[in-house]
C-alpha positions, 0 to 999 in steps of 0.5 A, spaced: 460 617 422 466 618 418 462 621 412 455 625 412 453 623 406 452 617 403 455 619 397 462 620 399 462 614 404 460 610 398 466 614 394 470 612 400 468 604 399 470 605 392 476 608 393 478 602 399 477 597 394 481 601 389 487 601 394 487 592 394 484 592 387 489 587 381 489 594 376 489 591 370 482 587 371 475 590 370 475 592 378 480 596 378 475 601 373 468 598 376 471 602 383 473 607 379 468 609 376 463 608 382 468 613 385 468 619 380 461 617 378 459 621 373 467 625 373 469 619 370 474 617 364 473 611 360 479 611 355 483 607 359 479 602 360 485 597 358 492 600 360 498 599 354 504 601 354 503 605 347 498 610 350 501 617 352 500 614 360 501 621 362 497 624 357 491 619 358 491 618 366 485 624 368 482 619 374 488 618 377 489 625 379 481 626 380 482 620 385 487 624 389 483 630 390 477 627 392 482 622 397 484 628 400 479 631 400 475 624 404 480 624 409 481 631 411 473 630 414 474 623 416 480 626 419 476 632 423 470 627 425 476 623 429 478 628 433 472 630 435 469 622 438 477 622 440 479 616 435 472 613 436 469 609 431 467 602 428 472 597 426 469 598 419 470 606 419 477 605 422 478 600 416 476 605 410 480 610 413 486 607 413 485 605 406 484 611 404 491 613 407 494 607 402 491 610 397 493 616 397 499 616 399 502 610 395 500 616 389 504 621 394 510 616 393 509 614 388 513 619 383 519 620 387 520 611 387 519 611 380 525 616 379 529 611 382 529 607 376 531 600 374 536 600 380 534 604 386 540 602 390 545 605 385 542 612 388 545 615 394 542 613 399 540 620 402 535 620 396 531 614 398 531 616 406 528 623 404 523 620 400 521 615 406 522 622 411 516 626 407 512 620 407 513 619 414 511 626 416 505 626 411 503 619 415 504 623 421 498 627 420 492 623 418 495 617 423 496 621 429 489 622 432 488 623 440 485 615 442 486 612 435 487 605 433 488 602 426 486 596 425 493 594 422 497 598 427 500 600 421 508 599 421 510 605 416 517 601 414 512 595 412 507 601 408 513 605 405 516 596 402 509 595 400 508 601 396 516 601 393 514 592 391 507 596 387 511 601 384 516 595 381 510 590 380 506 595 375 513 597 372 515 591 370 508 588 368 506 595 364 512 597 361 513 589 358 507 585 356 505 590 350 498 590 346 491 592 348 487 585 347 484 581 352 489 576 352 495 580 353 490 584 359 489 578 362 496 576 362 498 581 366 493 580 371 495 573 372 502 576 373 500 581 378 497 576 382 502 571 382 506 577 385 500 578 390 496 573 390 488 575 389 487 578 396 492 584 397 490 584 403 492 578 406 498 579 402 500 585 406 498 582 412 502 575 412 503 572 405 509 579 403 515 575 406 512 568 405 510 568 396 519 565 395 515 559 398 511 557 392 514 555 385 511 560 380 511 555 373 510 559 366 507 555 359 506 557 353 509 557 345 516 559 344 517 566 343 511 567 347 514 572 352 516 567 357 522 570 360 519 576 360 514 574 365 519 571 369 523 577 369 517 582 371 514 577 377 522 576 380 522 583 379 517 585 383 519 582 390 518 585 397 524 587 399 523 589 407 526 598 408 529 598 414 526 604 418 533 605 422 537 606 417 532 608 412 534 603 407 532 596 402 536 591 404 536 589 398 537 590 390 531 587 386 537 589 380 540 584 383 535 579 385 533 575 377 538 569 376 536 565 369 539 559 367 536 556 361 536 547 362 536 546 354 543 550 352 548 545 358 549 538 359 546 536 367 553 537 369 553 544 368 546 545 370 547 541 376 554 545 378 550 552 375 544 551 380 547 547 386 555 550 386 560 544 387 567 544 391 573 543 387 575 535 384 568 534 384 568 533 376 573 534 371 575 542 370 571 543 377 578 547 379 575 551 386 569 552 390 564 555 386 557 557 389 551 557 385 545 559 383 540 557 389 546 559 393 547 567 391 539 568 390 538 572 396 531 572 400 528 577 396 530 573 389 528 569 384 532 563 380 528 562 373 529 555 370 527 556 362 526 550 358 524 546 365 520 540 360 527 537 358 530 537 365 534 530 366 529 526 370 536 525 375 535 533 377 528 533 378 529 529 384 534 534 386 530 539 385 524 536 389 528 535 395 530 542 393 523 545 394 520 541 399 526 542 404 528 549 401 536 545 403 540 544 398 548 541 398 553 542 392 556 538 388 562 534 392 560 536 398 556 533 405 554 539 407 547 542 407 545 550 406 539 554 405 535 556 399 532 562 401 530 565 394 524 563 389 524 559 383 521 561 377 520 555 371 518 556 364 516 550 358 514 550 352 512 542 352 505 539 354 508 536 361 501 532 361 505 529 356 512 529 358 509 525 365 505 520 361 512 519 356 515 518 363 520 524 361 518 529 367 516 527 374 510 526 377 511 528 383 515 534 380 510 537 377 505 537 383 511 540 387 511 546 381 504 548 379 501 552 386 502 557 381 501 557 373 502 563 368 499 561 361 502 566 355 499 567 350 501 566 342 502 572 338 496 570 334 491 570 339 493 577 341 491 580 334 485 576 333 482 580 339 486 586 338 489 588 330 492 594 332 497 591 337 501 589 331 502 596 331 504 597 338 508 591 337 512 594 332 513 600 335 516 597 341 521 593 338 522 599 334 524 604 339 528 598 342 532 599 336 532 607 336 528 610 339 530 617 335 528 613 328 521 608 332 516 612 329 519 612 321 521 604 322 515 602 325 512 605 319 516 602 314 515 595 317 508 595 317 507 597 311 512 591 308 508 586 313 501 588 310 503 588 302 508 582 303 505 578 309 498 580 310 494 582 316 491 575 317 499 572 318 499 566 323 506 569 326 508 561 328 514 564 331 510 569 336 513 575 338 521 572 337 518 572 329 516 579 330 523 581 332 526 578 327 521 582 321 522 588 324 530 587 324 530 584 317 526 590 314 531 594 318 536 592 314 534 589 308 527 591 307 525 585 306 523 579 310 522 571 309 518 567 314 521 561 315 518 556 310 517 548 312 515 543 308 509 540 309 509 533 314 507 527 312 501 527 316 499 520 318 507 519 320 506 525 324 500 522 327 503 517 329 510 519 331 506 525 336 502 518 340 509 515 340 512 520 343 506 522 348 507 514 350 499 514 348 499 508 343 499 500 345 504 495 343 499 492 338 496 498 335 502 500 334 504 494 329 498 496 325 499 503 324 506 501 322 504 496 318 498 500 314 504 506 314 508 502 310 503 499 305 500 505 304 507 508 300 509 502 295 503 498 295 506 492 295 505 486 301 510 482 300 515 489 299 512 491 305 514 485 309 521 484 306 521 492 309 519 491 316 522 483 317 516 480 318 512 474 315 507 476 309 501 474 313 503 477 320 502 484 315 496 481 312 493 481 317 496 487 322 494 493 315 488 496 316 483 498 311 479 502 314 486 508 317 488 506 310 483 509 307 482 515 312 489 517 311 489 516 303 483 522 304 486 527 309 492 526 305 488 529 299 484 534 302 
């Protein structure tokens, strides 16, 4: 027995499902709190950026202690059986070294900031030197053997991607509510999958293989979420060099489908050689090509990309061979694709706009958004913390004072129950207005015919029959002047083809939702 209590082997449980754990789901505070037992805290339930983080993290460093503490007993009961134990016991015992020593690197990786390459290298070999000599200790036991054969470089690369993943995941996706913690859940587990361990076991190196589509309204934080997942890639340390081989900085190439023609886009994801169309003066690589292993290509606005181009990008993940514009020659595509639309691609397959076959080769992994309103609903006091987030972007000397005065403008002006049909793009927007002009004017569009608009949105979604279509239309018409044999002159049709095609009943229907 590692442990002579019950109730540390059950901490040491709880603290090994912390090590594999999704942290922002509920697991993360179930196993937390079986941990510390009555020594928890549970004002960090739902972790958002505008805590005080460091102020507001007391489980952490009491988690620490008490992993240390377990390992140091695991550890001398292991020297006294000769590394003797059950495949069990062994497994918890190396859980409890990667938690405890993801924390120990924990504060040195995060000092490298956003481009950790741009350190001098003799910072990043330390770092690995001294968690080495740490991991030393606890794995160097006369006869033991852990189930991982734990690899210290793969260890050290693992911890470097969780440090990024949870950067990028908490310091982007802001507010408190249910949908914006689910949210980033879903993007941790796009990162990792719902099962770290078999993350870390095979899938680390493999995660480029599936395409990762993001949906949801505009303004929603789409590109966001793009961003965080191709930041977060595992970039393999090599041991001998004691270096990345990689600069996740360097790693997020974004192309938005509805600014370029297909020409450009094609050239811009594919490359080209020179003379394959006018104003292709030299050989230029593109996206797929420059996108290193550990990379990612984000394609937003993938809903209004030309049918043609699909197919190229479909044979482009199917055989991860891709070849440029006026050339035979086939090259590798090593990296990941991201993909982002604000359409109903359902809709957009059954109008014929977007491939089928396409789709089921994007959807292995779909990431939802939610809308800025749904975020309130749950939670009001993220209207706050958004605010002040924009806020500090701007100028983080004055956040404080300008979150203040634009809040209080949207709630005399606005109203707390505003609908933000523009998300979080509006919200930016408000806050830059008031900042400047105090004052601002939400975009103000008439309202629609609504029988019009029901029918236009069936003609677009491909929905209604040829025959269906003619009496809608019909109906539509007679419903404005009135008058057959108007309507007949209008539509170029025989009075009696009209007659027959109005529709008493939609008529009707339509005259009550117009005067509801």
């Amino acid at each position: 027995m590692l442990f002579t209590t019950e109730g540390d082997t059950r901490s040491a449980e709880a603290i090994a499902r912390l090590a594999h754990c999704n942290p922002f789901l509920r697991e993360r505070m179930d196993a937390e709190q079986m941990a510390l037992g009555e020594n928890f805290d549970d004002s960090t339930i739902v972790w958002n950026v505008t805590q005080d983080w460091e102020g507001k993290r007391p489980n952490i460093g009491r988690l620490k202690l008490l992993t240390e503490r377990l390992l140091v007993t695991a550890r001398d009961q292991l020297l006294k059986s000769q590394g003797k134990a059950s495949p069990e016991e062994l497994l918890l015992y190396e859980d409890l070294i990667t938690y405890l020593f993801y924390y120990r690197v924990q504060e040195p990786l995060e000092c490298f900031g956003e481009e950790p390459l741009n350190e001098p290298q003799e910072k990043v070999a330390t770092v690995y030197n001294q968690f080495l000599e740490g991991l030393q200790h606890f794995v160097t036991v006369p006869g033991l053997r852990l189930p991982s054969g734990y690899d210290p470089a793969h260890l050290f690369a693992c911890y470097f991607q969780v440090r990024r993943a949870f950067h990028f995941i908490f310091r982007n996706i802001v507010g408190a509510s249910m949908p914006t913690a689910r949210l980033r859940a879903a993007i941790w587990q796009s990162i990792f999958t719902h099962d770290m361990r078999r993350y870390r076991r095979v899938l680390y190196d493999r995660m480029g293989d599936l395409t990762t589509l993001i949906v949801g309204a505009s303004g929603t934080g789409k590109d966001l979420v793009a961003r965080a997942i191709a930041m977060a890639r595992y970039i393999p340390f090599d041991h001998k060099t004691r270096s990345f081989e990689e600069d996740f900085a360097q790693g997020f190439f974004p192309l938005n489908l509805s600014a370029l023609s297909p020409t450009l886009i094609e050239s811009e994801l594919f490359g080209h050689r020179r003379g394959a169309f006018t104003g292709a003066l030299e050989d230029r690589k593109g996206w797929l090509e420059v996108c290193p292993p550990a990379g990612a290509v984000f394609l937003d606005e993938i809903g209004e990309l030309d049918p043609a181009i699909q197919v190229k990008l479909l044979r482009v993940l199917h055989s991860r061979q891709f070849q440029r514009l006026g050339d035979t020659k086939s090259r590798p595509f090593r990296g990941k694709i991201i993909a982002a639309t604000n359409r109903d691609l359902p809709q957009e397959i059954a109008a014929g706009r977007f491939r089928r076959d396409f789709y089921y080769r994007i959807c292995s992994d779909i990431i939802r958004t939610p809308t800025l309103q749904e975020q309130l609903c749950e939670s009001a006091g993220d209207l706050r913390s958004m605010i002040h987030f924009i806020a500090r972007r701007i100028s983080a000397e004055e956040a404080d004072a300008l979150a203040d005065e634009v809040e209080r403008w949207v709630v005399q002006h606005l109203g707390r129950d505003y609908g933000w049909p523009g998300n979080f793009r509006e919200l930016e927007q408000c806050v830059r207005n008031v900042l400047v002009r105090n004052e601002y004017r939400p975009l103000a569009i008439p309202e629609p015919d609504a029988p019009s608009q029901r029918l236009a949105a069936r003609i677009d979604a491909g929905s209604i029959s040829a025959e269906e279509l003619l009496c809608r239309y019909c109906s539509l018409i007679y419903a404005r002047n009135g008058n057959l044999k108007q309507t007949a002159k209008l539509l170029g049709l025989d009075r009696r083809t009209v007659r027959a095609r109005i529709d008493p009943e939609l008529l009707a229907k339509d005259a009550r939702q117009d005067g509801a």
